[in-house]
N, C-alpha and C positions, 0 to 999 in steps of 0.2 A: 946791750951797749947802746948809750943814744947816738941816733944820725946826727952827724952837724954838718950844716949850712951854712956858708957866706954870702952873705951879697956887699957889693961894692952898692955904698950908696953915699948923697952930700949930707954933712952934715943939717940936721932941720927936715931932714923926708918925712919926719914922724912914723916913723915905726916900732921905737921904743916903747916898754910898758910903764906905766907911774908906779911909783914905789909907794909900797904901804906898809911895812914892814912891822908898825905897832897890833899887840894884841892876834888875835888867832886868827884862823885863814877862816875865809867868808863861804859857806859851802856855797857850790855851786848852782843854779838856777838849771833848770831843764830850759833846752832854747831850740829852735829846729832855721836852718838858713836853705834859700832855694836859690841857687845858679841857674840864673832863666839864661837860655841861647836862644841865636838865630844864626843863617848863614846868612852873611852878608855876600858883596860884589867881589871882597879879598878875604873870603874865609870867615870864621869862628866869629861874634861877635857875642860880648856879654852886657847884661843891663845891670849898671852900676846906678849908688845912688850915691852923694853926697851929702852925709849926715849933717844936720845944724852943729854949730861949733858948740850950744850950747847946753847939747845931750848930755845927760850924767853920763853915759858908756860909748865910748866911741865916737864922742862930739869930734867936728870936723875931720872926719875920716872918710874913704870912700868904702862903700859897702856892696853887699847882695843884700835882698829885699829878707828881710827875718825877725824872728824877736820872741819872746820865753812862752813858753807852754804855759796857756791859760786852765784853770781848775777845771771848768767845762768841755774842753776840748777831750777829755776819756769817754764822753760819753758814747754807750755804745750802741745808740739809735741811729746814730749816721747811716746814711744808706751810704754803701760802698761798694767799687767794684777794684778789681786789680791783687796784688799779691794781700795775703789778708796779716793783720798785726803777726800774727806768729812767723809771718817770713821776714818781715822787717826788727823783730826783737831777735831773729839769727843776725842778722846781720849787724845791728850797732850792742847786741851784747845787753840786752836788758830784757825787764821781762815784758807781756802782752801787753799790760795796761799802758805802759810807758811808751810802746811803740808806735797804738793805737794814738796815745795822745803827740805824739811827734810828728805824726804823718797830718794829722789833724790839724797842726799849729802851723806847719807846713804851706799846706792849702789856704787856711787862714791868712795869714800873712803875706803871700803872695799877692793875695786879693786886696788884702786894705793897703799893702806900699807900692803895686804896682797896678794893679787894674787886672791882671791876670787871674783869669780863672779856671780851678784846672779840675772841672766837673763838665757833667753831660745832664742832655734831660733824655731818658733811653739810656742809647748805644750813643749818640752822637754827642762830640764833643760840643761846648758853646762855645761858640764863633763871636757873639755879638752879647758884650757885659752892659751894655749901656741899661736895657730892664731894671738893673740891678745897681746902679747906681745910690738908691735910699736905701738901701739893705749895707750896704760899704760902709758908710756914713753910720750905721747904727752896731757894726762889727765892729767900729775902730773904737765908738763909745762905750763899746761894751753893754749897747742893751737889747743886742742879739745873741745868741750864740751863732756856732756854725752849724749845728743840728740841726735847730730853729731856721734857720734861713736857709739850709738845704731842702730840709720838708716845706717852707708854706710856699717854694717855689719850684716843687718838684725835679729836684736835683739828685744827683749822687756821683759823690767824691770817687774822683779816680788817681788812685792810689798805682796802675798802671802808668802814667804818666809820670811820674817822679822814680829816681831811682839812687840809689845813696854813693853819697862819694866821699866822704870823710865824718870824722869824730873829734872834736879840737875841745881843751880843755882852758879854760882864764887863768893862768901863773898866780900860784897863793897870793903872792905880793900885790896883787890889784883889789881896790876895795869893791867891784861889784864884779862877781865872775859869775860864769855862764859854760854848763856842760853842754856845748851846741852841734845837734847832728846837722851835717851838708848833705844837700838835694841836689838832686843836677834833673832839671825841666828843661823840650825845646817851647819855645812857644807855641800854644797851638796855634793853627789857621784859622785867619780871620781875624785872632784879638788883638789888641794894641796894648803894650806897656807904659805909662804915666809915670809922671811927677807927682800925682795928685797925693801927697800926706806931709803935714805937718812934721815929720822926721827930719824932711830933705830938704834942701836948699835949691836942689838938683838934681835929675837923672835922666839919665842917658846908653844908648848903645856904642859900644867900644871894643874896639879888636883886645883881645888879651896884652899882646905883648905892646901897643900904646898905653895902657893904661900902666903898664910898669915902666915904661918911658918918661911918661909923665909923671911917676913917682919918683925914680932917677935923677930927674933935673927939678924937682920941687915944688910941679905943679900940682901935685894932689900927696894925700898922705894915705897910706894901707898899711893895715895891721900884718901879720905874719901869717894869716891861715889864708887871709886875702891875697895877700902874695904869691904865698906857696900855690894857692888854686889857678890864678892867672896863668903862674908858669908852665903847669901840666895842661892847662886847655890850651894853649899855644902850641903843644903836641900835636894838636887832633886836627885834620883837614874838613872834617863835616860837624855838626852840631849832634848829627844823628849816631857819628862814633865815637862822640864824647861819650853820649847817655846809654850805650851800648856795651861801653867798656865793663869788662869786670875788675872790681877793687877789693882787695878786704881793708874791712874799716877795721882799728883800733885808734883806741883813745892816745890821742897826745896834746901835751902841755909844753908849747914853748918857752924856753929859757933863753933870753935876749943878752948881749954882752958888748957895750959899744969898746971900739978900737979903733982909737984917730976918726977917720970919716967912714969906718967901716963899720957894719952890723953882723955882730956872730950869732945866728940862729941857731940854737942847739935843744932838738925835738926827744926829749924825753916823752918816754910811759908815762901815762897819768897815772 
């Protein structure tokens, strides 16, 4: 049976999906999203980005840093340390290849919308992305891969650092949907999170439960998986018992129902 959820919200929060309802449902895109924390001075802080209004997916929305599993990203020269694909295809339900390239697109992605990078040279994390500035810049063009710029800079992806928190599927009805696994990263020590990508208009660190305040009275708009994730880190007193928690993922596909000023989330089985 599906769970359903209410939130009380004003009319115009944008949280609603767009109807598309001509011709057959759009299969899904492989997508991987990372929930970067920090502890702040009042607890849990997450880094939200503010999407350009004039994105095909999720134009002015506020997000976590993410975006679809590149072809290249299975490749399985990556140097890697931490749980290896076979543990992460237990966990979101697919098989190796797919895991490997999720965890990949992951790391990837964190790097070109946020500056966050969540490899080491050794054993030690990197502290200081700045080196890696023209390698960013030729990731987001796509005339790097992330193999290629792990090797000619002597890197290796830690798959340690990420740890899975959910599986959200795009509602047929939307004309570009996306089968997106959730990460939950703290930041490491010493790096800094940016603005710096042509996505955003904006971003920023933000307690959980502001940022759903601010979706409440109409200053920012979140989808449903963004919501629903705010509300559970708002649970957690440290950054380090978010990423600590255990979750079992399965896939779900919200189904949205407006009612006067109210929104009925209703989380079916994908």
């Amino acid at each position: 049976m599906a769970e359903e959820l209410t939130f009380d919200i004003p009319v115009g929060a944008g949280v609603g999906t767009r109807a598309n309802a001509d011709g057959e449902p759009v299969t899904p895109k492989d997508a991987a999203t990372v929930i970067l924390l920090r502890d702040g001075t009042e607890g849990v802080e997450v880094f939200l980005q503010h999407r350009v209004k004039g994105m095909p997916f999720a134009g002015g929305m506020t997000v976590f840093p993410g975006g679809g599993v590149d072809s290249r990203d299975v490749d399985t020269s990556v140097s890697w340390a931490g749980p290896e694909p076979a543990w992460w295809a237990e966990r979101f339900g697919c098989d190796e290849s797919l895991a490997r390239a999720l965890v990949c697109a992951a790391v990837r992605e964190t790097f070109e919308e946020s500056g966050v990078l969540l490899a080491s040279t050794g054993d030690t994390v990197v502290t200081d992305t700045t080196p890696y500035h023209d390698a960013r810049e030729k990731l987001v063009s796509r005339e790097l891969s992330l193999a290629a710029f792990l090797e000619a800079n002597g890197l290796t992806l830690r798959a340690d650092l990420l740890r899975p928190w959910a599986n959200w599927v795009t509602p047929p009805q939307e004309p570009r949907r996306y089968d997106t696994c959730f990460f939950v990263a703290v930041l490491p020590e010493g790096q800094q999170a940016d603005g710096a990508t042509s996505e955003a208009v904006s971003s920023g660190w933000q307690r959980p439960e502001e940022a759903i305040a601010d979706a409440k009275e109409g200053r920012r708009m979140l989808m449903p998986p963004t919501w629903l994730t705010l509300a559970e880190l708002g649970e957690f007193e440290s950054s380090a018992a978010a990423q600590a928690a255990e979750r079992e993922i399965s896939k779900i596909m919200p189904t949205l129902v407006r009612d006067g000023d109210k929104v009925r989330v209703i989380l079916d089985p994908a």
